[in-house]
C-alpha positions in Angstrom: 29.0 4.5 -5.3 27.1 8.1 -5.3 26.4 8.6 -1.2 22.6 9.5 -1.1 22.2 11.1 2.7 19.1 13.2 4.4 18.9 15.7 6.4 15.3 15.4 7.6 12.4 12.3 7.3 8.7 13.8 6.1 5.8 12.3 5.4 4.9 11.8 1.3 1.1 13.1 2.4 2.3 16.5 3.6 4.6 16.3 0.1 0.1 16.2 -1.6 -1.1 18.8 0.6 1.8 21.6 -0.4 1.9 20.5 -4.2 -2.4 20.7 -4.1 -1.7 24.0 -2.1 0.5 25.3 -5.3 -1.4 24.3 -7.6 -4.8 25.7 -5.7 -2.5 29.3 -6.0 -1.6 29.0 -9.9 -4.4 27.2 -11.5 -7.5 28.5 -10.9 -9.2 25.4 -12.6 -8.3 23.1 -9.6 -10.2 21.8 -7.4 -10.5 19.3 -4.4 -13.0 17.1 -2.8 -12.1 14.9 0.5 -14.2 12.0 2.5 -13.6 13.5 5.8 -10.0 12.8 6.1 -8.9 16.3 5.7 -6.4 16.0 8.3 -4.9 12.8 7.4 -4.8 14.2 3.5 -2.9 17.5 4.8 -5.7 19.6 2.7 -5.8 22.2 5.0 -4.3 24.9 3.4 -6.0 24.3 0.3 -8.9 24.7 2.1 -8.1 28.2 3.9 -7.1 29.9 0.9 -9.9 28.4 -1.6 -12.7 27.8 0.4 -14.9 28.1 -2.5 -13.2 25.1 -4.5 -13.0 22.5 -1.6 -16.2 19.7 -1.6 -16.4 17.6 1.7 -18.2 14.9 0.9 -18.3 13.0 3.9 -17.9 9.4 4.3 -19.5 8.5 0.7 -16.4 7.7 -1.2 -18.3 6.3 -4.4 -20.3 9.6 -4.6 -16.9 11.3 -4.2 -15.8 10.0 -7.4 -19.2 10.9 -9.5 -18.8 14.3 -8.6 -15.4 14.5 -9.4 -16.2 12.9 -12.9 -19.1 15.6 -13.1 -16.5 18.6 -12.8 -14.5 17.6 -15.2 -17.5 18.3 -17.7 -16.9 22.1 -16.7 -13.2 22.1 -17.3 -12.3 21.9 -13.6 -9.2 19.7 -12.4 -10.5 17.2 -9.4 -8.5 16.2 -6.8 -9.7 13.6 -4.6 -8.6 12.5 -1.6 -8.8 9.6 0.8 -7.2 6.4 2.0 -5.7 4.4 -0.6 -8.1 1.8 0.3 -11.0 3.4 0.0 -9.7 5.6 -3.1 -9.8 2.4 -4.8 -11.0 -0.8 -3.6 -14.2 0.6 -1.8 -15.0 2.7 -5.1 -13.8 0.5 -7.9 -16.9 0.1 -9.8 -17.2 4.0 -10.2 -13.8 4.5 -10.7 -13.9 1.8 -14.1 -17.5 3.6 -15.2 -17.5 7.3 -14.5 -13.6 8.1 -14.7 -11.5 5.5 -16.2 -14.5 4.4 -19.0 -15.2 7.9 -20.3 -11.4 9.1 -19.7 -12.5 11.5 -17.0 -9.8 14.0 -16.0 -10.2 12.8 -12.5 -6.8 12.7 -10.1 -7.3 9.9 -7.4 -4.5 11.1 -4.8 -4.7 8.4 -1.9 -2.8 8.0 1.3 -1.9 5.7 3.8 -1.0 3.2 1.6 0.3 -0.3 2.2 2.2 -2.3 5.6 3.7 1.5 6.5 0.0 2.1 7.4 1.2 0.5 10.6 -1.1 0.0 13.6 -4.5 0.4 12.1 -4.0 -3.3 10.9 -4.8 -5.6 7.8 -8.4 -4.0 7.2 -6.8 -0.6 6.2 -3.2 -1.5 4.7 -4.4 -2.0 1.0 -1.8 -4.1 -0.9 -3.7 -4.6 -4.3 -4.5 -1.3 -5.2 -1.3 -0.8 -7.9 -3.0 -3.8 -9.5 -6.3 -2.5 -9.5 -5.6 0.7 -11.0 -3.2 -0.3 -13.6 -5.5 -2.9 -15.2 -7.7 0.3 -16.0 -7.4 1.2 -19.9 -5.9 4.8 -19.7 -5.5 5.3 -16.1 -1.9 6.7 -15.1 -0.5 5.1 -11.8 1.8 6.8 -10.0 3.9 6.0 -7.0 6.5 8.9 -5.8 9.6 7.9 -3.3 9.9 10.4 -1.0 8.2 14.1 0.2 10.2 16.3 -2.8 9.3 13.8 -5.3 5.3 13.6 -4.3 5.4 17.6 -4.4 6.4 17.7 -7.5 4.4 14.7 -8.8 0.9 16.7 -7.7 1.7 19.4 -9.6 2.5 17.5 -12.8 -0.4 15.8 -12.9 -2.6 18.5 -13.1 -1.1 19.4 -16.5 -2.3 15.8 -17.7 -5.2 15.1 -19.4 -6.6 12.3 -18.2 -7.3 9.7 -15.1 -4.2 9.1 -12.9 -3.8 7.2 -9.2 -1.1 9.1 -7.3 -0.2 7.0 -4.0 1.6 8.1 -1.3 2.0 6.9 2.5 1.7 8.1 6.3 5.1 7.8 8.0 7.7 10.1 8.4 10.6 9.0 5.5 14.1 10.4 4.5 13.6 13.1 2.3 16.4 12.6 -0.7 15.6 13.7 -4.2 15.4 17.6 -4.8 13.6 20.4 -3.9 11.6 22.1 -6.7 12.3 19.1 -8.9 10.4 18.7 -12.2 8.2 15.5 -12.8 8.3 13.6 -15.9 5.6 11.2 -16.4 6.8 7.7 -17.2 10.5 8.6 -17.2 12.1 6.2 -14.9 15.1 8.1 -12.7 18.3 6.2 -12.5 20.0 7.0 -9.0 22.9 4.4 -9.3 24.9 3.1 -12.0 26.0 -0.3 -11.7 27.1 -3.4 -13.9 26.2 -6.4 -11.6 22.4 -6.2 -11.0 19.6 -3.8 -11.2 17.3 -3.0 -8.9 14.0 -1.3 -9.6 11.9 0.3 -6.9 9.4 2.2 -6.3 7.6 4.5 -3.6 9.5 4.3 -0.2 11.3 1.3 -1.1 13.7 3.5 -3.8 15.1 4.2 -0.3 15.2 0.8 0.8 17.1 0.0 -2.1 19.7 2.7 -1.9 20.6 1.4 1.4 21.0 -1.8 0.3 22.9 -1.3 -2.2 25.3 0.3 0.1 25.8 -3.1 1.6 26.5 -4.7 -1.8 28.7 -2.2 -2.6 30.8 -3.1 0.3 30.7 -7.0 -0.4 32.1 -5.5 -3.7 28.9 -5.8 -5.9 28.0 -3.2 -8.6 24.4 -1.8 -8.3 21.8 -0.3 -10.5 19.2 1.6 -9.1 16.0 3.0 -10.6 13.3 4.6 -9.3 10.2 3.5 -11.2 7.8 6.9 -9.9 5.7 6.0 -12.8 4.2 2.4 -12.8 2.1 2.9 -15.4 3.4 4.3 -18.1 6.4 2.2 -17.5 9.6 3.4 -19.0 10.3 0.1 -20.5 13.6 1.5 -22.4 14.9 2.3 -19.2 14.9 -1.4 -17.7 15.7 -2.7 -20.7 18.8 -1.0 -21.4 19.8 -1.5 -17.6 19.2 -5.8 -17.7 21.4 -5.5 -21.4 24.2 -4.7 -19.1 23.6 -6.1 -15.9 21.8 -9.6 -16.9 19.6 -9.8 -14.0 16.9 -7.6 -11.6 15.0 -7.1 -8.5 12.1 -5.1 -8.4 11.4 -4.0 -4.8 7.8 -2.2 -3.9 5.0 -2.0 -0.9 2.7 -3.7 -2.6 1.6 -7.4 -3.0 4.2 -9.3 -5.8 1.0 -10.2 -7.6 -0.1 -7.3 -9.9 2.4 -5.0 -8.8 5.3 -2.9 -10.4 7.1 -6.9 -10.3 4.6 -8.5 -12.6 4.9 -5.3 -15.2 8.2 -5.8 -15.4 8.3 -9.8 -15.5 5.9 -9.1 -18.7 8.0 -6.4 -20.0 11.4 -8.8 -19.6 9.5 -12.5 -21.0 8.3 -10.2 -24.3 11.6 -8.6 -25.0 14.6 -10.6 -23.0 13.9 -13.2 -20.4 16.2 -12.1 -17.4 16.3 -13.6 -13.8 14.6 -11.9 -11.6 13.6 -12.0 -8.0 10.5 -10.0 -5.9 10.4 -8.1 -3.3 7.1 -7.5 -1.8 4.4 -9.1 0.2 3.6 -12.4 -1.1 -0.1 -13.2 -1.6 -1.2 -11.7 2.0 -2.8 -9.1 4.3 -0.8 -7.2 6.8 -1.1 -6.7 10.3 -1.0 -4.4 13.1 2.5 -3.2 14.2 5.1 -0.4 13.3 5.8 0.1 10.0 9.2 -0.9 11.3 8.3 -4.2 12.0 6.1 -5.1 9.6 8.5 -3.9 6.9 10.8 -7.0 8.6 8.2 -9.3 9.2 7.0 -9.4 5.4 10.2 -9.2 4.0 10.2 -5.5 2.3 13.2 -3.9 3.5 17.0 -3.4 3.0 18.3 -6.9 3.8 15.4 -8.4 1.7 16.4 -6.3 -1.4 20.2 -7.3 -0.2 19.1 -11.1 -0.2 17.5 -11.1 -3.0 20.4 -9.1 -5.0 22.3 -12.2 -4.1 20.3 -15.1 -4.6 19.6 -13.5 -8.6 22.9 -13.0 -9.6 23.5 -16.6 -8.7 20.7 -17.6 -10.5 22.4 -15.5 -13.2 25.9 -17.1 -13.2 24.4 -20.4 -13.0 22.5 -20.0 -16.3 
């Protein structure tokens, strides 16, 4: 097994703020609007050196995305930011008309997604908005695993015509992919080779998976892992090659198993080759106030549940 180590943890919202600060340097076309959460969205810098390009908007996320629709009709590039649930539940309805409807070059760049939210509790830990946004007819969803990859993943998207939901988190994570990496839209990143069962993750959870993989490895079980940065497009070849030689997956994610990067691939898998497969993710819930720590235990979304559930599908497999 390739040995995937760190040398430091970063938040995946600092990873937005230095790729929108790169971009707000070498494309003059960019622009950024923010519902008084500049802090939390790590815009600062983008601020200081392009004062002229930055829109507070205050605590009116719905008129947030109007404007950002509007700018696009003058060839500017809109960045918005804000929590991931208000970047999409609160502001749904003008999300579907102004951007996704009309195909609005519009990117929704939200933070503070999902349990890892941690203490500010059940009301602010959005775990349907991967659902939400990929049921939208055009709109690129986007979920990066670590601080390098959301760098890079900000600056891609700018170079894409068209809506896209880029979600990223608040705590501090391993940082593990490379620096100055180039992004590929929809191209699914395979970190492990393996013949037994694939795993597919996505977001912080690719580093779930890599750790528990290193467990399997050691009860002499040979892992695939892929990190699925692009929900939607979803590199379909890429799973579909992997489950030829493996016979069974696990999709892991921070999201709830109903809508999320699980069900895409359950359709994907009962269209082309019905595989076993087991999720891991919250299960038809809200979260709750604790440490990202413990709620990642408490709703079943790290290591040992990817480990379990490794398990309990290649059974399923063998007894097939």
């Amino acid at each position: 097994m390739k040995e995937y180590t760190y040398t430091e943890k970063k938040d995946t919202r600092s990873g937005f703020g230095d790729g929108l600060t790169e971009l707000g340097r070498n494309n003059s076309d960019v622009v950024a609007l923010c519902a008084d959460l500049v802090g939390s969205l790590k815009m600062q810098d983008f601020i200081d050196e392009n004062p002229e390009r930055f829109f507070q908007v205050g605590i009116a996320e719905a008129n947030m995305m109007g404007i950002a629709a509007g700018l696009t009709i003058g060839g500017k590039i809109p960045f918005t930011g804000t929590f991931a649930n208000f970047s999409t539940g609160r502001v749904y309805d003008q999300i579907r008309q102004s951007i996704a409807y009309s195909h609005k070059n519009v990117k929704i760049c939200a933070s503070h997604a999902g349990l890892t939210l941690g203490e500010d509790g059940a009301t602010h830990q959005i775990l349907e908005d991967i659902g939400l946004m990929k049921m939208l007819p055009g709109m690129v969803v986007i979920n990066p695993c670590d601080y390098n990859q959301t760098k890079a993943a900000t600056i891609a998207i700018a170079d894409y015509k068209g809506p896209v939901y880029l979600r990223f988190g608040r705590p501090k994570i391993p940082v593990f992919t490379p620096e100055n990496q180039t992004f590929e839209i929809g191209k699914a990143i395979h970190f492990q080779e393996g013949k037994d069962v694939t795993i597919v993750a996505t977001g912080h959870m690719v580093w779930e998976a890599l750790e528990a993989t290193k467990e399997l490895t050691s009860q002499g079980i040979s892992v695939e892992v892929i990190n699925i940065h692009t929900i939607k497009p979803l590199d379909e070849n890429a799973i579909l090659k992997s489950v030829e030689k493996t016979g069974c997956i696990v999709t892991a994610e921070e999201h709830n198993i109903y809508g999320g990067l699980g069900e895409s691939v359950a359709r994907l898998l009962s269209s082309n080759t019905p595989t076993p497969q087991e999720f891991v993710g919250t299960n038809d819930t809200f979260g709750e106030s604790g440490t990202p720590e413990q709620l990642m235990v408490k709703y079943r979304i790290d290591k040992t549940a990817i480990v379990n559930a490794a398990k309990k599908v290649i059974r399923r497999k063998k007894s097939n």
